[in-house]
N, C-alpha and C positions, 0 to 999 in steps of 0.2 A: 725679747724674751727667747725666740729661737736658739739665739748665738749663746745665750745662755746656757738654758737646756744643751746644745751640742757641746759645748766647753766641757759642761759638768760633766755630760755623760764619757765624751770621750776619754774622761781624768778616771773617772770610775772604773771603765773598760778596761784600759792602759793597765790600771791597778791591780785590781778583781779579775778580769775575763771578763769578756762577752756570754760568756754563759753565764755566770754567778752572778752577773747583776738583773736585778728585776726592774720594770719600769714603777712596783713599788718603792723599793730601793733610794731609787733617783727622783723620785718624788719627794720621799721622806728626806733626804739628804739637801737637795734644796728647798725643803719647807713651803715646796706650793703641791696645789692637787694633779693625782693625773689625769684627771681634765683639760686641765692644763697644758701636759705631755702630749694629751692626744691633738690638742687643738692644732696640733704645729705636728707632728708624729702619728701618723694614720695605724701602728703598730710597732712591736721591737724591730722587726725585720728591716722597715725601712730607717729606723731612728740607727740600728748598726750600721745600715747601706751607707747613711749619710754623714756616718760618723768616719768611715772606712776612707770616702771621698775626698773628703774632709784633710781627714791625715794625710792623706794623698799626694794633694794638690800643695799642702803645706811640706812636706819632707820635697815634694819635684822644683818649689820653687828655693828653696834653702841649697839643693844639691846644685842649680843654675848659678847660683848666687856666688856658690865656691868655687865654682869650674870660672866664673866669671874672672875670679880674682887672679888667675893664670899661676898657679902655684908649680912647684916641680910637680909633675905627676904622680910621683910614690908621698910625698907630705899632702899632696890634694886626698889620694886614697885613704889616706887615714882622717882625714877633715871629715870628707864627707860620712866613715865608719864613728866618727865621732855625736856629727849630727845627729844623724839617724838613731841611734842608740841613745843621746835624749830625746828626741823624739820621743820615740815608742818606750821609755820610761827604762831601758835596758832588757826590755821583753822578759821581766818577771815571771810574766803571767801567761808567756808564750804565745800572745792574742792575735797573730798570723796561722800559728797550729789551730787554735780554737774557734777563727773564722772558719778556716777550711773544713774542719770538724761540722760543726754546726751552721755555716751558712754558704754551703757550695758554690752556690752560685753570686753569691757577693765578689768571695775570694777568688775564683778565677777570674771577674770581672777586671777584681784591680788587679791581679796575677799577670795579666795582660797587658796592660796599662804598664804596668811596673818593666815588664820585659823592652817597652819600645823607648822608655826613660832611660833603663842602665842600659842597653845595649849602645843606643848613644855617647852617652855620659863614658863608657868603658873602651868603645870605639876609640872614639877620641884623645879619652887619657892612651892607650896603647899608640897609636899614632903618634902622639908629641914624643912619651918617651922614648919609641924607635929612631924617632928624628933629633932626639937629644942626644942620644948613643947610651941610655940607662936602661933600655930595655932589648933585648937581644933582637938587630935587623929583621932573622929570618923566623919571626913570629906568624902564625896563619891567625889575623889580629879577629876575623868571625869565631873562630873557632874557640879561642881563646877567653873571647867577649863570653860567648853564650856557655860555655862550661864553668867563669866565674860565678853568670846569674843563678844555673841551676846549683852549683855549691851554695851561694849563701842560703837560697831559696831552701833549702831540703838541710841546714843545720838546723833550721826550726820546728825540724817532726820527730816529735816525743818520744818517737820509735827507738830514734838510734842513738838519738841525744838529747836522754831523760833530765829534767831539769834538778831534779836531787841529785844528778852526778856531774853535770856540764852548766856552769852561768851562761847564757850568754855573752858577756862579755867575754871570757874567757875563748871562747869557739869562735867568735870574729876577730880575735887577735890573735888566734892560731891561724881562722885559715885566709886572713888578711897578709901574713907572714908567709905562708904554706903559695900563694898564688905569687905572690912577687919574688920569692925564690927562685921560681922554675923561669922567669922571664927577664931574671935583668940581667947585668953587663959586669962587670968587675966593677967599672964604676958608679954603676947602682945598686951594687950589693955596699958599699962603702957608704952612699947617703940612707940607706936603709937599715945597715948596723947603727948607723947614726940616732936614729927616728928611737928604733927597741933600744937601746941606751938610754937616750933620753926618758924613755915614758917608763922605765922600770926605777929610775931615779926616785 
């Protein structure tokens, strides 16, 4: 029944926001009590905690999975942009913004978490394609890593990229474009006009 309730809730979340849904809500939606809810959920706080984790640990081992498959590094980058954006349902509902909003200390938790994942994950792809010759040799590949995370990390604050004016997808495919411009090669600009070709088809 746990996994249950976590499924549900995390689909509600994804959809609605972490604010807008109530633990009435997700009672009434899977048609048991929250008694029920609480028996396994001592409160919202920790049923978001565990739902945040959750998506987490599921988005870190999907991202593993692709890097596994040894792709070019500019068609892996959009693999994983792919993922992740179902995952999180294409962030509708901006529910990274409205963790941070309303549950601080969750979101830096996984904030953190999240930064020792891609920085990895971004190390690496930068590495390969330096060593392919698609991404420009004299790349300072930290520096590069951690100015991707904090771009994608801060399209999602409502501030500057209000969702009545910007989809998210739209904003990860600009600035999935926008990062790989400044770092490839003649010859990775060539498999990358490739890629936005392809996907505008």
């Amino acid at each position: 029944m746990k996994d249950k309730i976590l499924n549900k809730a995390t689909n509600l979340f994804l959809n609605l926001g972490f604010k807008s849904v109530t633990m009435d809500d997700l009672a009434q939606e899977m048609g048991i009590s929250k008694k029920t809810i609480y028996s396994h959920f001592e409160n919202k706080s920790k049923l978001v905690e565990e739902v945040s984790m959750n998506l987490f640990w599921v988005i870190s081992n999907g991202i593993d999975q692709i890097v596994q498959l040894q792709k070019n590094p500019i068609e892996e980058l959009y693999e994983i942009k792919r993922f992740v954006m179902h995952q999180l349902k294409d962030e509708s509902t901006s529910p990274i913004f409205q963790l941070q909003k309303y549950y601080p200390k969750i979101y830096h938790t996984i904030r953190d978490k999240q930064f020792e994942v891609m920085q990895h994950c971004v190390v690496e792809n930068l590495k390969r394609g330096v060593a392919m010759g698609i991404y420009r040799a004299n790349l300072d590949v930290t520096f590069v890593a951690r100015i991707y995370f904090l771009g994608v990390n801060n399209l999602k604050d409502q501030t500057y990229f209000p969702s009545n004016k910007f989809t998210m997808t739209h904003l990860m495919d600009n600035f999935l474009e926008y990062h790989l411009r400044g770092i490839v090669t003649p010859e990775g600009r060539k498999i990358l006009n490739s890629i936005i070709n392809s996907n505008q088809q």
